[in-house]
N, C-alpha and C positions, 0 to 999 in steps of 0.2 A: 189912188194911183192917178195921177195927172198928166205925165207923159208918157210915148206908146211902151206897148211891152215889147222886152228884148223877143230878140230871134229866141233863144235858149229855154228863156221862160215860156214860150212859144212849143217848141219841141216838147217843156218839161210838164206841160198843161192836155198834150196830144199824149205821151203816154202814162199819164196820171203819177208824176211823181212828186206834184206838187203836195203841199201840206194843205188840211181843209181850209184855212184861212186864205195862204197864197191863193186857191184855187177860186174862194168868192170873191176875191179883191178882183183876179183876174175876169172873172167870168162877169164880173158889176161893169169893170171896164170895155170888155169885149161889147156889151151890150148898148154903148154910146161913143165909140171909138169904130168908125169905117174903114180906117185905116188899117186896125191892129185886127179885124174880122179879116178885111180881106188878106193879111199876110198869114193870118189863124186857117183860112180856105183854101190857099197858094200852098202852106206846107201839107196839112193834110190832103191834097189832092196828090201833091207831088210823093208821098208817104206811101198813098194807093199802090200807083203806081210802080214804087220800087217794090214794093211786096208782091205785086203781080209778074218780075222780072224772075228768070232760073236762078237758082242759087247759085247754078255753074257754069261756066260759059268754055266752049271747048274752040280752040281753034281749028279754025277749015285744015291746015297741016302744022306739022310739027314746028315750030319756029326757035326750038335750041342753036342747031347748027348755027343759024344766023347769029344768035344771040352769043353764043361762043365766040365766034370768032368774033363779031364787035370787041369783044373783053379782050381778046389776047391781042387785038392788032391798036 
């Protein structure tokens, strides 16, 4: 692998869905590529953090009515 790794392969390497091969080529590269470590750092850190987020998020009041009426007007 000579050029960086995509975003995807990126993601696909964080939740281990790559194949054992894709995964050493990846990981041979991540090991001399600063670039693709630190966008490797950037997602997994950003990953943390949505995991650490509610699954649900409720609103302070009910916001249909509003929402209603945008639609019918």
């Amino acid at each position: 692998m000579t050029r960086h790794i995509e975003e995807s392969m990126l993601h696909d390497l964080l939740e281990g869905f790559l194949d054992p091969a894709e995964e050493r080529e990846a990981r041979e590269h991540l090991g001399k590529c600063p670039v693709c470590r630190g966008e490797l750092e950037k997602l997994n850190e950003l990953l943390q953090h949505l995991g650490s987020l509610p699954l649900e998020a409720k609103p302070s009041r009910d916001l249909w009515p509003q929402i209603a009426w945008r639609m019918e007007g």
